[in-house]
C-alpha positions as CSV (number, residue, x, y, z in Angstrom):
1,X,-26.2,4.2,23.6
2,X,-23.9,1.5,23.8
3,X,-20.0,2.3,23.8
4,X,-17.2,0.8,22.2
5,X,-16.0,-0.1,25.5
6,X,-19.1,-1.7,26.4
7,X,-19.2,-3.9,23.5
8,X,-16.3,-5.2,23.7
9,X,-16.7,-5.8,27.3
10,X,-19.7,-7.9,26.3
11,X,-18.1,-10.2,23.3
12,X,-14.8,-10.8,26.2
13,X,-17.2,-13.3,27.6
14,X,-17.1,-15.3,24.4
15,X,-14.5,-18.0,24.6
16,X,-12.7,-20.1,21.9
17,X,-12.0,-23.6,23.1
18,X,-9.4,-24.4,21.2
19,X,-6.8,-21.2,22.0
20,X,-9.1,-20.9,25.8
21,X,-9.0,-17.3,25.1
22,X,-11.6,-14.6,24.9
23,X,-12.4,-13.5,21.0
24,X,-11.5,-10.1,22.4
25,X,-7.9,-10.7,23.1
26,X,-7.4,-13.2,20.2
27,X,-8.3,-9.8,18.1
28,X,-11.0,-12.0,16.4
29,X,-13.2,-9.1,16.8
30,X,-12.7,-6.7,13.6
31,X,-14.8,-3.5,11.9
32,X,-17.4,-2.4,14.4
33,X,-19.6,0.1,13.2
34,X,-21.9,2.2,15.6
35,X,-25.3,3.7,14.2
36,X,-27.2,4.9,16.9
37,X,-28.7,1.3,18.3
38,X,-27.5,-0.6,15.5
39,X,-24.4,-2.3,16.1
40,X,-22.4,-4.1,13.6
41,X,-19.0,-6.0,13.7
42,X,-17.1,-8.7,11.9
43,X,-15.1,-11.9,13.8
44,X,-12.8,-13.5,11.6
45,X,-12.2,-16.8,13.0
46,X,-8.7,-18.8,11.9
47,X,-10.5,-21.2,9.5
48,X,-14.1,-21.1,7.5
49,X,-14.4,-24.8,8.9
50,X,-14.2,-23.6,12.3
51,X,-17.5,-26.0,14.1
52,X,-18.2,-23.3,16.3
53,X,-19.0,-20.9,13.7
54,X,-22.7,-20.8,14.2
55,X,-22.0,-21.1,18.0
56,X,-19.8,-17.8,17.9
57,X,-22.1,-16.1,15.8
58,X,-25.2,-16.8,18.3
59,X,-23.4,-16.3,21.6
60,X,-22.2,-12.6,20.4
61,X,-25.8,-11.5,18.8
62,X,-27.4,-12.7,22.1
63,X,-24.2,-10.7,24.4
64,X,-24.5,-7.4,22.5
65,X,-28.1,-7.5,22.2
66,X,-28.0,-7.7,25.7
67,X,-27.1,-4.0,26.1
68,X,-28.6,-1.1,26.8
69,X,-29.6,0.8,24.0
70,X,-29.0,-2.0,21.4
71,X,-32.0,-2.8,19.2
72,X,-29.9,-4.6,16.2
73,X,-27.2,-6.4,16.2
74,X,-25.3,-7.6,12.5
75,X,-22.4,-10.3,12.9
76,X,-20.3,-11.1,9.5
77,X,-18.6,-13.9,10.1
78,X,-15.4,-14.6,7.9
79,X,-11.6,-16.4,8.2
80,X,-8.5,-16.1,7.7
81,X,-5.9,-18.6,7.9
82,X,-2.8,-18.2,8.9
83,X,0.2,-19.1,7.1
84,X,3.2,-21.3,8.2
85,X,5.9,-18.7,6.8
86,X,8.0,-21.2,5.7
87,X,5.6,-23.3,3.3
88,X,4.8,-19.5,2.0
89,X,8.2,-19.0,1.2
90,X,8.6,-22.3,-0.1
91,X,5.6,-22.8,-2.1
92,X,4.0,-18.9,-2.5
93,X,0.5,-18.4,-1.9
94,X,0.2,-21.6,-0.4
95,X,-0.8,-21.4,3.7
96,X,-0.2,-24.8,4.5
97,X,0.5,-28.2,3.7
98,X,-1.0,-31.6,4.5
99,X,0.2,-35.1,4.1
100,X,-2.0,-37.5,4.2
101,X,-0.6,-40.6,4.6
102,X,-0.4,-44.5,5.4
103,X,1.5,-46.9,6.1
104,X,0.5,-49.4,3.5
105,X,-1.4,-49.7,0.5
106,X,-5.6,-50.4,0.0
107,X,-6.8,-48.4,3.4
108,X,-8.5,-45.8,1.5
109,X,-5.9,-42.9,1.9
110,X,-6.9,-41.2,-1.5
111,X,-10.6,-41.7,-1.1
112,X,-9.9,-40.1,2.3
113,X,-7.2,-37.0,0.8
114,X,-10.5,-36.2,-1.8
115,X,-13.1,-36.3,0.6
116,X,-11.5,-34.0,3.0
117,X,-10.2,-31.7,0.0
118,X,-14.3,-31.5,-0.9
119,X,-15.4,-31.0,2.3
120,X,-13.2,-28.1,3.3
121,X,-13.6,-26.3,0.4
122,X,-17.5,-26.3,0.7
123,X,-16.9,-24.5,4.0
124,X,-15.1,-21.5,2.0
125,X,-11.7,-22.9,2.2
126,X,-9.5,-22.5,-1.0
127,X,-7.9,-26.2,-0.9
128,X,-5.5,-27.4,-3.6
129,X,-4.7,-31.7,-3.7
130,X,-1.7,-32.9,-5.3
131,X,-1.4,-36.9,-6.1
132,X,1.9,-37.7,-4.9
133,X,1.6,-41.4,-5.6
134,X,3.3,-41.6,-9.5
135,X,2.9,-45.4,-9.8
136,X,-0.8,-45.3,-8.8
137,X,-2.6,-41.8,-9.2
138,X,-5.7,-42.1,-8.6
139,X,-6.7,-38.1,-8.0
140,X,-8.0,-37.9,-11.8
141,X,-10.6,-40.8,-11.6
142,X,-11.8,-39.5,-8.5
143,X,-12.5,-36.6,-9.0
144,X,-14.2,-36.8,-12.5
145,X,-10.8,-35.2,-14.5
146,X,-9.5,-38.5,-16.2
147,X,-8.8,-37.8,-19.7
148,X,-7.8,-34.3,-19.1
149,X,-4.7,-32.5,-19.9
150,X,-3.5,-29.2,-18.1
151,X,-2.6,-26.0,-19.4
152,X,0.9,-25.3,-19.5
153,X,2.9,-21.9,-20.0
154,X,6.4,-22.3,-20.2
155,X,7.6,-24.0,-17.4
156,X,4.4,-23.4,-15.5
157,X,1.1,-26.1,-15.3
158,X,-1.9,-25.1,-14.3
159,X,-3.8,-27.4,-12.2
160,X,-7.2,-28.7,-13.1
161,X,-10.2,-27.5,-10.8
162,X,-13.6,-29.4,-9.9
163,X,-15.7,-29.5,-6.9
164,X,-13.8,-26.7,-5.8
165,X,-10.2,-28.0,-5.4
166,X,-7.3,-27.4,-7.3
167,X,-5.9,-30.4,-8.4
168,X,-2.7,-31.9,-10.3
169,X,-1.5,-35.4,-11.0
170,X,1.0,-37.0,-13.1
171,X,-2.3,-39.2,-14.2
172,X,-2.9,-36.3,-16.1
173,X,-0.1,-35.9,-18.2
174,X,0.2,-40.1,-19.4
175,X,-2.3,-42.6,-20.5
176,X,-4.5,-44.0,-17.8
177,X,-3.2,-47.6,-18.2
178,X,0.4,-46.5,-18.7
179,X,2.8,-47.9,-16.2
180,X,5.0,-45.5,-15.0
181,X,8.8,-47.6,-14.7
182,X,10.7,-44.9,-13.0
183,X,13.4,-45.3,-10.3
184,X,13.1,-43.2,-7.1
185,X,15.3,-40.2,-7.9
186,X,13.2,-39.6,-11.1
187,X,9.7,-40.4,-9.3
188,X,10.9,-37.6,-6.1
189,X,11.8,-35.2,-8.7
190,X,8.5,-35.6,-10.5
191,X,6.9,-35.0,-7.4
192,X,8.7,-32.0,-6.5
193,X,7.7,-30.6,-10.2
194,X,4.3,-31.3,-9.2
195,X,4.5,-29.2,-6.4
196,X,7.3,-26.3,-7.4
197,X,6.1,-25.6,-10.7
198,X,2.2,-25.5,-10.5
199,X,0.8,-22.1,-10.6
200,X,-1.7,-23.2,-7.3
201,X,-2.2,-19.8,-6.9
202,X,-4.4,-18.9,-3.2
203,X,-4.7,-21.6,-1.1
204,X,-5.4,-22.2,2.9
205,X,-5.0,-25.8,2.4
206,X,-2.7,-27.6,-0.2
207,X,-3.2,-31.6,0.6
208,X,-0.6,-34.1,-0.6
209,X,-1.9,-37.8,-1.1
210,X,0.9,-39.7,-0.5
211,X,2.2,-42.7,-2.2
212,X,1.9,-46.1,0.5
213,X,4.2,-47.1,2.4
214,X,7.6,-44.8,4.2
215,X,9.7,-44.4,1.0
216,X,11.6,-42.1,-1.4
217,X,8.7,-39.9,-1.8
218,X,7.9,-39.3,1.7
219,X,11.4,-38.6,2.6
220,X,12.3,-36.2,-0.3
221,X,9.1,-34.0,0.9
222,X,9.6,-34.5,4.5
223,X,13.3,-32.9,4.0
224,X,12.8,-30.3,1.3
225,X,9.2,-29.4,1.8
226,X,7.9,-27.5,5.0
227,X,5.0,-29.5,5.5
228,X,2.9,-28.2,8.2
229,X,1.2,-31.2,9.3
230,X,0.8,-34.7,8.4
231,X,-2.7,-37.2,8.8
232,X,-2.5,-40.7,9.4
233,X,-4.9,-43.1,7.7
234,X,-5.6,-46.6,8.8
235,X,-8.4,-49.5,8.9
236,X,-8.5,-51.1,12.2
237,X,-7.3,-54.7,11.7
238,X,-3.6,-55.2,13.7
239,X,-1.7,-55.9,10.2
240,X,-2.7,-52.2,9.0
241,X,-1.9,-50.6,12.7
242,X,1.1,-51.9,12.8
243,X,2.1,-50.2,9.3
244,X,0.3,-46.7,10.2
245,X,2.8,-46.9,13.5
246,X,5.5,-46.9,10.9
247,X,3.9,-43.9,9.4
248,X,3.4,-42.1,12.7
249,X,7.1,-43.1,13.5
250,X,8.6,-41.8,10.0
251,X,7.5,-38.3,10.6
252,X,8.3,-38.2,14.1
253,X,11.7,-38.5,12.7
254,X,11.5,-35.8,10.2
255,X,9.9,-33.5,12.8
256,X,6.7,-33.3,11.0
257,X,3.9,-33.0,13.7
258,X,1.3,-35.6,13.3
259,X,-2.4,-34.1,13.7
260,X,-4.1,-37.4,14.3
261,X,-5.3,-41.1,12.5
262,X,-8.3,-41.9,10.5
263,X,-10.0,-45.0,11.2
264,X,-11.8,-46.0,7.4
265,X,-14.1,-49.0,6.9
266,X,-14.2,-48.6,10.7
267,X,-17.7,-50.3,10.3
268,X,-19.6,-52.2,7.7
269,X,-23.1,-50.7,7.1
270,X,-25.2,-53.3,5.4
271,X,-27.2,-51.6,2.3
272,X,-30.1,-53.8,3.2
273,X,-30.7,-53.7,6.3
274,X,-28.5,-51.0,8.0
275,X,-27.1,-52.8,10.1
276,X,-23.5,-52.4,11.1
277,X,-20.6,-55.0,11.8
278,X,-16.9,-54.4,12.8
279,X,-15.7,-56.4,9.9
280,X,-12.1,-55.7,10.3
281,X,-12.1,-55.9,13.8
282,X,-13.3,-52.9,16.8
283,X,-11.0,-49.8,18.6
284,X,-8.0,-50.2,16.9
285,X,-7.2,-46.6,16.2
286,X,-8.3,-45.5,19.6
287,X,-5.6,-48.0,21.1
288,X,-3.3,-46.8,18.4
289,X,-4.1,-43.2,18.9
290,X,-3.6,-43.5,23.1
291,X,0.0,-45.1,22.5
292,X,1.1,-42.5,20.1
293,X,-0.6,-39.6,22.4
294,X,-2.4,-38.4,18.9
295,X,-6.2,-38.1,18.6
296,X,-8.7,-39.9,15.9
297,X,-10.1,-37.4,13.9
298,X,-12.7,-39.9,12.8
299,X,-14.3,-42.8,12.5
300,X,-15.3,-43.5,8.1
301,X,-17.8,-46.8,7.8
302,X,-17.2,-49.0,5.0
303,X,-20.1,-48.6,2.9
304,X,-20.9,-49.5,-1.0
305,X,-21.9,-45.8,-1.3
306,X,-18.6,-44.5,-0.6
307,X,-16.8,-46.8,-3.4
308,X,-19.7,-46.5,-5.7
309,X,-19.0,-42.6,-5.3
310,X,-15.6,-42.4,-5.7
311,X,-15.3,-44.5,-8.4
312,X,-17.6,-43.0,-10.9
313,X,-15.2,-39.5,-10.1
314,X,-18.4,-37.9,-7.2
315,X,-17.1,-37.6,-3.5
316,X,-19.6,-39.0,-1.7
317,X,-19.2,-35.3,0.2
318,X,-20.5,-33.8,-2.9
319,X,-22.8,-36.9,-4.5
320,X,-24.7,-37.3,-1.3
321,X,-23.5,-34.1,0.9
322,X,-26.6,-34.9,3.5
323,X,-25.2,-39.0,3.9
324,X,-23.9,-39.2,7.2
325,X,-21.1,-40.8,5.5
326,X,-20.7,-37.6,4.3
327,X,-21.6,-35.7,7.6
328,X,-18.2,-38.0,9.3
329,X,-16.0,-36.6,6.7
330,X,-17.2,-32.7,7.2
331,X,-16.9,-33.5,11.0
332,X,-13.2,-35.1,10.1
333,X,-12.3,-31.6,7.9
334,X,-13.6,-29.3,10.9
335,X,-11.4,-31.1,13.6
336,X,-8.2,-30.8,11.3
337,X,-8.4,-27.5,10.4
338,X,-8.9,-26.6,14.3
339,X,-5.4,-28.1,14.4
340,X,-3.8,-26.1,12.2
341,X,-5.2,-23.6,13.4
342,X,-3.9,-24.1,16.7
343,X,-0.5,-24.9,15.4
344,X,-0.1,-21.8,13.7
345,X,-1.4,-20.0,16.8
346,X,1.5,-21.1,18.6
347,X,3.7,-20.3,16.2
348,X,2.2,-16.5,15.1
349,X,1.3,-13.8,17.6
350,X,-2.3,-13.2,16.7
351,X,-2.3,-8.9,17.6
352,X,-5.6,-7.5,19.3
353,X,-7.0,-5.1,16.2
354,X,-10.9,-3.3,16.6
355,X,-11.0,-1.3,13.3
356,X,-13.4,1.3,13.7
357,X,-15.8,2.0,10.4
């Protein structure tokens, strides 16, 4: 019969790639249970959008299974992610936060900010998405809650929920064709309302969709908000580089790590023939991405299905989830949550546990 020992021993040969460290040592390994040649276990991995999941999950049926004495082998496979103790203080219950940003307006950073909020949360992830911009929310049209009020007790609001994602905009507390003519020190401390006194309750993932551009807004989060991470989003014609290296630049400053850029309408795909055309030019985010040592975390076409999607409030994630539209914005959600994940690797002593059943 096989021993604790030599199980362990087996699933040590299993590597992450992004920590280069064995599941063993990372203490990924959790709950073993031992009935006679039955083996089971549990790895919880650092995010449920972790691309290897599937990968991990073969590689340490087919090592224990490999044993002596071993005729069944069960792997649960489950997450957990870690918290940046500072946005938990700050904002409780909430793991981490995300800017996602550009560094001008009409690049597609809210269509972006909802697609990724969709796509993580269909891998298990509880993901909240706050609409930072106050002079153009756009959060309540997109994701089918225009019209809607929230819930408020006392001084508490409770955001609104579809597709899996906690939401809250101040689209949902005015008319939908209401200009909002507010100066910056009201719009910052709208935002931080937004943020403070939503009840968000559990969430891995709280994603902030910035207003355009490097002002008030950005500042007033950057400096009283721990935000964990920030994403970049551009189109690849020179006029909006040279804006998202403003972006990159800002929270540089603010010592806000920047977890990579997002090339949208990176490609025109004709809805006729399929054919695709670098309307707005070709590699511009790479070049971008190599100057500012930061990676592309992908690549989105510009395609009618995308606008079509988003405007009549479905995420083309969830409208069309086998598109591979929607298969470059789950590849997009994977690679940033890996990041975290790393980030808060670096910053949190992950101990080795096996907790015996």
């Amino acid at each position: 019969m096989a021993t604790e020992h030599d199980i362990l021993k087996a699933l040590s040969s299993i590597i992450d790639p992004d920590f280069n460290k064995d599941i063993v040592s990372l203490g990924f390994v959790k709950d073993m249970h031992i009935d006679g040649e039955r083996i089971s276990f549990t790895i919880e991995l650092t995010t449920p959008a972790c691309p290897v999941k599937e990968e991990f999950r073969r590689q340490a049926e087919e090592a224990v299974a490999s044993l002596p004495g071993v005729s069944d082998v069960c792997v649960n496979m489950t997450s957990k992610v870690a918290a940046q103790p500072k946005v938990a203080q700050q904002v409780p219950g909430v793991s981490n936060i995300i800017a996602v940003a550009s560094g001008k307006g009409g690049v597609g950073k809210s269509t972006t900010a909802v697609n990724l909020a969709v796509a993580l949360a269909q891998t298990g992830a509880r993901v909240g998405l706050l609409d930072a911009d106050i002079y153009g929310p756009s959060i309540p049209r997109m994701m089918n809650l225009a019209g809607q009020r929230p819930n408020f007790e006392k001084k508490t609001i409770f955001p609104l929920d579809n597709y899996g994602v906690r939401t809250m905009s101040i689209g949902y507390m005015v008319d939908e064709d209401q200009a909002m003519i507010w100066r910056g020190p009201m719009v910052s401390g709208a935002v931080m309302q937004l943020l403070n006194e939503v009840a968000w309750g559990e969430l891995d993932y709280l994603l902030i969709d910035m207003p355009p551009g490097t002002g008030d807004i950005h500042l007033t989060l950057a400096q009283q908000v721990p935000v964990t991470a920030s994403i970049v989003v551009t189109t690849p014609q020179d006029i909006a580089l040279l804006d998202a290296r403003k972006g990159i630049a800002m929270f540089n400053k603010v010592n806000v790590p920047t977890l990579g850029i997002v090339e949208n309408m990176s490609v025109f795909i004709c809805p006729h023939c399929g054919e695709s055309s670098h309307v707005f030019a070709e590699g511009g985010a790479d070049k971008l991405a190599r100057e500012q040592k930061v990676d592309v975390l992908g690549h989105i076409p510009l395609d009618i299905q995308i606008r079509l999607d988003s405007d009549n409030g479905t995420p083309i994630v969830a409208a069309h989830p086998d598109s591979e539209q929607a298969e470059a914005y789950r590849r997009f959600a994977g690679k940033m949550a890996q990041k975290i994940s790393i980030i808060n690797h670096r910053k949190i002593d992950i101990p080795v546990m096996i907790q015996n059943g």
